[in-house]
C-alpha positions as CSV (number, residue, x, y, z in Angstrom):
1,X,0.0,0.0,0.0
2,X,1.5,3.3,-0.9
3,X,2.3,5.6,1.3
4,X,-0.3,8.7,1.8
5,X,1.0,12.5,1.8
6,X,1.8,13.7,4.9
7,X,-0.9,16.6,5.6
8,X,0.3,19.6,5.6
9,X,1.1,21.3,9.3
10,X,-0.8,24.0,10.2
11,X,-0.2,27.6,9.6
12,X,1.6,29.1,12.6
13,X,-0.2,31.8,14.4
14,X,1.9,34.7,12.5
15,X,1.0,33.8,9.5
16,X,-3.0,33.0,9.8
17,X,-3.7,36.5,8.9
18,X,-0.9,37.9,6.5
19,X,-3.5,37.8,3.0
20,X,-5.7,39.7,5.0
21,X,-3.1,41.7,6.4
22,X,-1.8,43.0,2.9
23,X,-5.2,43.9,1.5
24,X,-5.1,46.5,4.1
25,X,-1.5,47.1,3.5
26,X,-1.8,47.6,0.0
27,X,-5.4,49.0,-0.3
28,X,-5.1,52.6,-1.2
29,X,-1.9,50.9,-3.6
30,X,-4.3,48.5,-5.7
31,X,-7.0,51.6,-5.8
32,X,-4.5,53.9,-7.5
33,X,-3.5,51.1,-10.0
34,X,-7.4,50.3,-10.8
35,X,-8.1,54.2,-11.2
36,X,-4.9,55.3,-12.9
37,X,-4.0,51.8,-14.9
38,X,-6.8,50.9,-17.1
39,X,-5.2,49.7,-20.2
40,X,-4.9,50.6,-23.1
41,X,-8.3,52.3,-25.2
42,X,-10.3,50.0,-26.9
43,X,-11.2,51.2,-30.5
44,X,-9.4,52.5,-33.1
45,X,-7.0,55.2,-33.0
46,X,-6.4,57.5,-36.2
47,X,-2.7,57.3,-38.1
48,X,-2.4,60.7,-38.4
49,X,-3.4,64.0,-37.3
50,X,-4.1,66.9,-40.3
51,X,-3.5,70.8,-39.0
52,X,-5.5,73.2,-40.8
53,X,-5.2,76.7,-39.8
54,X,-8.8,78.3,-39.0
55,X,-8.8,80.9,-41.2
56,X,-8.2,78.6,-44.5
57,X,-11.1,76.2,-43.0
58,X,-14.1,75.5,-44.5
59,X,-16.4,72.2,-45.5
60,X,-14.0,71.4,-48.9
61,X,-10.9,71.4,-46.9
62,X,-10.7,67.6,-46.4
63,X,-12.0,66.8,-50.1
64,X,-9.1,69.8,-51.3
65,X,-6.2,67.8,-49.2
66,X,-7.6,64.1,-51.1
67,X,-7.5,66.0,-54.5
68,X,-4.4,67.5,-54.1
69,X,-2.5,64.6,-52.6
70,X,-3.7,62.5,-55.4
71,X,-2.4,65.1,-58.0
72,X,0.2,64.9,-56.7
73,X,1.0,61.0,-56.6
74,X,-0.6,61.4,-60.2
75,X,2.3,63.8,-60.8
76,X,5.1,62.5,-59.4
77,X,4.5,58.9,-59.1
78,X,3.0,56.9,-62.5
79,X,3.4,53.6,-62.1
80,X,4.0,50.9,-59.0
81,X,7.5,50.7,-59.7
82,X,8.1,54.2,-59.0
83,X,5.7,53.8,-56.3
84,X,8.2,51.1,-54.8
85,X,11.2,53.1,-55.5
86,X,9.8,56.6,-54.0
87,X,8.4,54.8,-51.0
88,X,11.1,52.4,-50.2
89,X,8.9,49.5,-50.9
90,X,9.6,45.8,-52.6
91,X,7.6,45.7,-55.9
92,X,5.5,42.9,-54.6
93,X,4.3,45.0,-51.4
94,X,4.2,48.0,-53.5
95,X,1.5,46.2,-55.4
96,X,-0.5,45.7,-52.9
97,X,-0.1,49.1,-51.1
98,X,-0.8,51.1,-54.3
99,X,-4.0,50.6,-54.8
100,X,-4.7,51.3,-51.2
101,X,-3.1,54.5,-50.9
102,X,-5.4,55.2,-54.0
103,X,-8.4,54.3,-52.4
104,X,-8.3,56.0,-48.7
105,X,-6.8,58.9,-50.6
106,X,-10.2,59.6,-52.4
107,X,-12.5,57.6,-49.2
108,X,-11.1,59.1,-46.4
109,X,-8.3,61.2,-46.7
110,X,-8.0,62.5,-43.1
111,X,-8.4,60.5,-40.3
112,X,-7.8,62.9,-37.8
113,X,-8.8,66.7,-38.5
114,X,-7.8,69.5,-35.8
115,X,-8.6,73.2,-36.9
116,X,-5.7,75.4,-35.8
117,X,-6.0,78.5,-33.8
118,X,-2.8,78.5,-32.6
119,X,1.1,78.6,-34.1
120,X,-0.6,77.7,-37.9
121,X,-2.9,80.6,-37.1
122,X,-1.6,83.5,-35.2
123,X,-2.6,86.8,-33.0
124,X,-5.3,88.9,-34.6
125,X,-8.1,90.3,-32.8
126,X,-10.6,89.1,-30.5
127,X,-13.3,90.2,-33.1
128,X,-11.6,88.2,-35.7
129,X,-10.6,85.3,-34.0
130,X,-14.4,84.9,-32.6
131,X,-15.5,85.0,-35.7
132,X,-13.1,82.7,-37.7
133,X,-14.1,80.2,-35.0
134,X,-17.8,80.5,-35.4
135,X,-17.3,80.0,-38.9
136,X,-14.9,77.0,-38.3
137,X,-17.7,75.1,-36.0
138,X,-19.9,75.7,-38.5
139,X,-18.0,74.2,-41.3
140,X,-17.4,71.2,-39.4
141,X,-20.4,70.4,-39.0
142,X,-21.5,70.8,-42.4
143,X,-18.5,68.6,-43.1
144,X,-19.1,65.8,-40.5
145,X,-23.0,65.6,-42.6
146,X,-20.9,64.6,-46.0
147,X,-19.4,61.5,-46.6
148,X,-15.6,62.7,-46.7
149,X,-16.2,63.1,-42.8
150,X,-13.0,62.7,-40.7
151,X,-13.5,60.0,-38.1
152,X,-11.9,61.9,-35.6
153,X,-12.1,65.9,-36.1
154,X,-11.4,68.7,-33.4
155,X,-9.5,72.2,-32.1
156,X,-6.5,73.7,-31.2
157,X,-6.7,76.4,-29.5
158,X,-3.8,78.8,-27.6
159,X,-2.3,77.8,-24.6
160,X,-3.2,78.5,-20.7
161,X,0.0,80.4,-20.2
162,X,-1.4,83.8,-18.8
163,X,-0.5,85.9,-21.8
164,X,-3.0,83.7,-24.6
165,X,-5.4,82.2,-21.2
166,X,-8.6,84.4,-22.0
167,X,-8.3,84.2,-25.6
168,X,-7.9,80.2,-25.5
169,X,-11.1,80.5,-23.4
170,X,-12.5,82.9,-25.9
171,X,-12.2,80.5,-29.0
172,X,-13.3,77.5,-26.9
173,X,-16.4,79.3,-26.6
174,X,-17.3,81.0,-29.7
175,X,-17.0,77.6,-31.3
176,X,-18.2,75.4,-29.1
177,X,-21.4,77.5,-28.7
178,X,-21.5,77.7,-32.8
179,X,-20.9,74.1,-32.8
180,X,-23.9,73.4,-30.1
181,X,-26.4,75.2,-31.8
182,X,-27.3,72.6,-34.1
183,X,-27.3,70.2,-31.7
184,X,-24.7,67.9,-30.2
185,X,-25.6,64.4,-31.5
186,X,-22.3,64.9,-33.9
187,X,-20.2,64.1,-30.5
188,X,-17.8,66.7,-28.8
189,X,-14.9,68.1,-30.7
190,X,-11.3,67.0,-29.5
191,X,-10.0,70.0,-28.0
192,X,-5.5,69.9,-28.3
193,X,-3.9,72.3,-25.6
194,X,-0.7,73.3,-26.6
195,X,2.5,74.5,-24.7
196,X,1.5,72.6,-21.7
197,X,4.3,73.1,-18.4
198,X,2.4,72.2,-15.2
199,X,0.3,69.7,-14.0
200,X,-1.8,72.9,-12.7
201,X,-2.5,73.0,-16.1
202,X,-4.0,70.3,-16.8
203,X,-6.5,70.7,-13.3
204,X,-7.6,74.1,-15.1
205,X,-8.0,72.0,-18.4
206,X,-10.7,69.5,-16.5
207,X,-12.0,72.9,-15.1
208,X,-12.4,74.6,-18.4
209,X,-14.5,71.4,-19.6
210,X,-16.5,71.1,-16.8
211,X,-17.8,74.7,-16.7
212,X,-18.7,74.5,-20.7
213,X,-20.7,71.3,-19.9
214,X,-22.4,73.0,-17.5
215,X,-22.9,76.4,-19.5
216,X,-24.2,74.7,-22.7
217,X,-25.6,71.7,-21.2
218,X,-23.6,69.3,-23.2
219,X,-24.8,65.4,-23.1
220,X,-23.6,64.0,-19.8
221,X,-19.7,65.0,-17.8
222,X,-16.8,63.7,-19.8
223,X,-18.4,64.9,-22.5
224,X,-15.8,67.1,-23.7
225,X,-11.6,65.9,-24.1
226,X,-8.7,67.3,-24.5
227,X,-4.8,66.2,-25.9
228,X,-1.9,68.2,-24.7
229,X,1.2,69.0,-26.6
230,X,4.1,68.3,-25.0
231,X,6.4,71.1,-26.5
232,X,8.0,72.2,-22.9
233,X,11.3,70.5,-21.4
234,X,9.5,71.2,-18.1
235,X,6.9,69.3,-19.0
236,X,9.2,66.0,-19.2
237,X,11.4,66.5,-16.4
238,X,10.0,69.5,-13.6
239,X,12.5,71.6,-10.9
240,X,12.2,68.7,-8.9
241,X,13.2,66.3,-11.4
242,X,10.4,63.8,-11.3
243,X,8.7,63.1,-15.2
244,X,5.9,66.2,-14.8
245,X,3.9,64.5,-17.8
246,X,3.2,61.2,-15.7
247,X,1.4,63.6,-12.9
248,X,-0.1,64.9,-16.0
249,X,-1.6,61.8,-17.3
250,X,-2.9,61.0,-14.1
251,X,-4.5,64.1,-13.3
252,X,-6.3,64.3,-16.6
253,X,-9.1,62.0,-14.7
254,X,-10.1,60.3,-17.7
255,X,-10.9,63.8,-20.0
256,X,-7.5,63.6,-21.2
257,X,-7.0,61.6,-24.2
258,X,-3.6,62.1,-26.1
259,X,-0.1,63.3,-25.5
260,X,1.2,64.9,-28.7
261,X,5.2,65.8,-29.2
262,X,5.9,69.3,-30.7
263,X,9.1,68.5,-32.8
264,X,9.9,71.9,-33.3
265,X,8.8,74.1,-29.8
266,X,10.9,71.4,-28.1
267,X,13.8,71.0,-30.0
268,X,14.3,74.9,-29.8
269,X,13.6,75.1,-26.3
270,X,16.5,72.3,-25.5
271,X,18.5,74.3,-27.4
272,X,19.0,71.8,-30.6
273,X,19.8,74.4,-33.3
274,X,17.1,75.1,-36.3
275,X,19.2,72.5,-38.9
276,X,18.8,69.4,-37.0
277,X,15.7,69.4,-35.0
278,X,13.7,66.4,-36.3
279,X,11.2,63.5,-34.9
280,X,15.0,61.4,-35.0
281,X,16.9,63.6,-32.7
282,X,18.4,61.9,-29.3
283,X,16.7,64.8,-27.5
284,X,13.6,63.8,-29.1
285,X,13.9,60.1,-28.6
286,X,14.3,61.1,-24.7
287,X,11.2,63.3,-24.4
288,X,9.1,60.3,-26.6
289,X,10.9,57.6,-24.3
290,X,9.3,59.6,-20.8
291,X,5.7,60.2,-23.0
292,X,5.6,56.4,-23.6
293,X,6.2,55.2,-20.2
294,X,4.2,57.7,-18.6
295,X,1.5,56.8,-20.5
296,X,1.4,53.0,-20.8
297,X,-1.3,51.4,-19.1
298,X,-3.4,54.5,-18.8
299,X,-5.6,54.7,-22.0
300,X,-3.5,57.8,-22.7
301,X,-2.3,57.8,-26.5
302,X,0.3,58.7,-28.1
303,X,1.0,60.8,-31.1
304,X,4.7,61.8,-33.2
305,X,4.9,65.1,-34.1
306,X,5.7,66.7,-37.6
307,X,8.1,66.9,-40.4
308,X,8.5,70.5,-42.3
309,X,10.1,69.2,-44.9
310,X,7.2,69.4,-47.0
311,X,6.5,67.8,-50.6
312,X,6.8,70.8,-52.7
313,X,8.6,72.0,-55.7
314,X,10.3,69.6,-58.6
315,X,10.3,65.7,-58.8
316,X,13.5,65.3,-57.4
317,X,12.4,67.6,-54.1
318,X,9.3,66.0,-53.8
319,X,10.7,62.8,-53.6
320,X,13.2,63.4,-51.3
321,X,10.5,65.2,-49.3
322,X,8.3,61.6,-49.4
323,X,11.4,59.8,-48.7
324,X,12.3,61.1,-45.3
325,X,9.0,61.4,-44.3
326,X,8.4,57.8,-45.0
327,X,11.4,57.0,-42.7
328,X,10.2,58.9,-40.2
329,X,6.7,57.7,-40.1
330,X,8.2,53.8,-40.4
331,X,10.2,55.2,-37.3
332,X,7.6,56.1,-35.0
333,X,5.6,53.0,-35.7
334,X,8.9,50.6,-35.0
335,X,9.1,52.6,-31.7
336,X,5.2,52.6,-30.4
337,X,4.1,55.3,-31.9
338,X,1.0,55.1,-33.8
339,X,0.1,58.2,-34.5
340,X,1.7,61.4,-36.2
341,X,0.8,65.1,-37.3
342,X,0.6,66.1,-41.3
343,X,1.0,69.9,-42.4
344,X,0.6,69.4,-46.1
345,X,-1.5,68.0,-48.7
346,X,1.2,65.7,-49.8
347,X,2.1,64.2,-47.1
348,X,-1.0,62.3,-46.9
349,X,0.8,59.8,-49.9
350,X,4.2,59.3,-47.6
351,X,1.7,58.4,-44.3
352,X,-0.2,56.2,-45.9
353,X,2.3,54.6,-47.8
354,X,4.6,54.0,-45.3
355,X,1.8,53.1,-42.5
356,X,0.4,50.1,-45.0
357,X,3.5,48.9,-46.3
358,X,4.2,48.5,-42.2
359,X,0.9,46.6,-41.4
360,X,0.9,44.6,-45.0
361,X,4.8,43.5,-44.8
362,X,4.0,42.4,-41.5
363,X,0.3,40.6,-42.2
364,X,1.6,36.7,-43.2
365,X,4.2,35.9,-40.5
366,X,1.5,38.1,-37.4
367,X,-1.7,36.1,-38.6
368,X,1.0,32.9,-38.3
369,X,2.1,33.8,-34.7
370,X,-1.4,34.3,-33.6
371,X,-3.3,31.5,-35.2
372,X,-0.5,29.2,-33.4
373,X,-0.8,31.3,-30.5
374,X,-3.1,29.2,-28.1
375,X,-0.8,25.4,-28.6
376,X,2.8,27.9,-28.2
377,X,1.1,29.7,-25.0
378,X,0.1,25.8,-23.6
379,X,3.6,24.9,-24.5
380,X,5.4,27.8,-22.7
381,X,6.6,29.8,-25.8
382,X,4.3,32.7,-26.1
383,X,3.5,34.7,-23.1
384,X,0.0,36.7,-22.4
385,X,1.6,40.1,-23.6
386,X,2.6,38.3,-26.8
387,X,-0.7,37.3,-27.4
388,X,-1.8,41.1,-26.9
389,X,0.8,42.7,-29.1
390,X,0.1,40.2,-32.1
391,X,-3.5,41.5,-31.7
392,X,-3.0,44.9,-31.3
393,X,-0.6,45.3,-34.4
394,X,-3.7,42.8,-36.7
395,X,-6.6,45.6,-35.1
396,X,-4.3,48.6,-35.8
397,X,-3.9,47.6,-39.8
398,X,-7.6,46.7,-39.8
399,X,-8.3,49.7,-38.2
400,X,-6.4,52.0,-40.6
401,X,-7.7,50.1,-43.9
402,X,-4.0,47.8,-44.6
403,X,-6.1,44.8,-44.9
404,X,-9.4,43.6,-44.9
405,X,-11.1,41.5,-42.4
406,X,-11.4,38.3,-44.5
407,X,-7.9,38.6,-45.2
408,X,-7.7,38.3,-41.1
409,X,-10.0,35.4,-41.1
410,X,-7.9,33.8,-43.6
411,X,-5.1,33.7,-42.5
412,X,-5.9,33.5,-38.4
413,X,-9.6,31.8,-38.5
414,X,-10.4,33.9,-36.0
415,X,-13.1,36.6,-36.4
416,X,-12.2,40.8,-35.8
417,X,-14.2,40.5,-32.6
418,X,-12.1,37.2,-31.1
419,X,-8.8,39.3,-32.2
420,X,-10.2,42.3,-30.4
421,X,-10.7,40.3,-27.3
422,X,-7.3,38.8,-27.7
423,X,-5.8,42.7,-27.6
424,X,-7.5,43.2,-24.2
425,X,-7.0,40.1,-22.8
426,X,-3.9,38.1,-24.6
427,X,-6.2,35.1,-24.5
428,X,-8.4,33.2,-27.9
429,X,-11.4,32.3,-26.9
């Protein structure tokens, strides 16, 4: 007869209690990691965001910026080969990426629309101002009625610095209260506060939103959002040297939305002179480094800033323009950064083109991973977080229009909703 376990002893006296004793240890700990650590957004997030100063607004802006990019891929760019060649692409993925660029070009040209009253805009009166952003609401709204409608679509205004802090409230108002009047079933406008340097900042920001959502009597709190621009070195790392902009996230209480990265406000203000300040810069890399871990885990996003090497001029300039602007945006998205702004027309060809030539090169050997996913994790080889990342990257090309659902399903079986529950989750079904 075998031999039976031995029981095991009992817990000595100092130990009966210690569970018990670390939930209240660690109470007020695991509340600030529920409140402040939700994950990650569910949903899709836009590739790109498009700055239109106010005063060149109106309802055929976003149909102007699809024409004109196509003219000039048309231009430029005849024929898939010297599609591959201007966009660094292999002729095969070329092929496929074409067509798209095509396509969303003349759909959906801007994912991300934010009407400029700020650097791309300029002082001029109150007067004028007031009534450039009247005129701007309106227009939006006659845009988001037309089927060229931006997914995502909002404002810049100027910054809460005391100098520009009763005109950004100005502008705020005078279009949000043009914007209101024809009702507010369109959702709330994404409002982007730029030249951001104190969490104090950010409190008034929640303050601002909450005394507009009383005012106009806007759908229900948390109706109204906001990004901030990160463009301040004191915004990364304050006088006492802790990282401001994770006391930043976490006081944004859920109406803050997006950290965005000024290329050229902080470059200048770290003193990087006018000739090399770019997205690639060390200094950059630092400040984008601090964003990222400040804001994993929150439901914060992330966006890249600009390029001002714009498109523009002969073939040769042009091309070179698309070229490092291709890099930079294939940059950003190797590094965890999803999103990125656009100043021109043009550059609508380079984002796209680079951002599905990302998703489609990687499409065969991610569909692979994750369709093998569930017998590699029950073997030991693919951890939870894998399982999330392979996800999120399939979602984000979805998302974004690099492939097609059924070319998901084809390759994965798995249906968009099983893959979106695998991004929050890192488990199949």
């Amino acid at each position: 007869m075998a031999d039976l376990p031995a029981p095991l002893p009992a817990p000595l006296p100092v130990l009966r209690y210690l569970a018990e004793d670390l939930d209240e240890l660690l109470a007020v700990a695991d509340a600030e990691l529920a409140v402040g650590y939700r994950g990650d957004t569910a949903g899709r997030q836009p590739v790109h965001t498009a700055y239109v100063p106010a005063h060149r607004f109106d309802p055929g802006t976003v149909r102007q910026w699809g024409t004109q990019a196509i003219g000039a891929l048309d231009e430029f760019v005849r024929d898939t080969a010297g599609f591959a060649s201007a966009f660094g692409l292999s002729p095969e993925l070329a092929e496929q990426v074409r067509p798209l660029v095509m396509t969303k070009l003349a759909r959906e040209p801007i994912e991300d629309l934010r009407i400029d009253f700020e650097d791309g805009y300029g002082t001029r009166s109150d007067d004028t101002e007031d009534s450039h952003a009247r005129a701007a609401a309106r227009s939006l709204r006659e845009l988001l009625s037309t089927k060229l409608a931006p997914p995502f679509s909002g404002i810049r205004c100027k910054s809460l610095e005391r100098a520009t802090r009763r005109r950004a409230i100005g502008t705020i108002d005078a279009f949000l209260r043009a914007f209101g009047d024809g009702g507010a079933e369109l959702g709330a406008p994404v409002i982007t506060l730029p030249k951001v340097t104190s969490v104090a900042q950010v409190i008034a920001m929640n303050m601002v939103c909450e005394r507009f959502e009383a005012a106009y009597g806007f759908a229900h709190q948390g109706w109204l959002r906001y990004e901030i621009q990160v463009e301040m070195p004191q915004l990364i790392v304050g006088a006492d040297g802790a990282a401001t902009i994770a006391r930043c996230v976490q006081a944004g209480r859920g109406r803050l939305t997006g950290l965005h990265y000024g290329t050229y406000d902080y470059s200048a203000a770290v003193g990087v002179s006018a000739g090399q300040q770019s997205l690639d810069h060390p200094a950059a890399d630092y400040a984008k480094s601090v964003m990222q871990a400040a804001a994993a885990g929150t439901g914060v996003r992330l966006c890249d800033g600009s390029s001002n090497l714009l498109p523009v001029g002969t073939r040769a300039e042009v091309t070179r323009a698309w070229q490092s602007h291709v890099g930079l945006v294939r940059r950003s998205l190797e590094r965890g950064f999803y999103q990125g702004w656009d100043l021109h027309p043009a550059q609508l060809v380079s984002r796209y083109a680079a951002t599905y030539g990302f998703y489609r090169q990687g499409l065969d050997a991610a569909c692979e991973r994750l369709r093998a996913y569930g017998q590699r994790a029950a073997a030991g080889l693919e951890e939870p977080a894998t399982g999330r990342a392979l996800a999120g990257y399939l979602l984000r090309g979805l998302f974004c229009g690099a492939f097609a659902d059924s070319e998901v399903t084809a390759r994965t079986g798995l249906e968009k909703a099983q893959i979106m529950a695998a991004a929050r989750h890192g488990q199949l079904p």
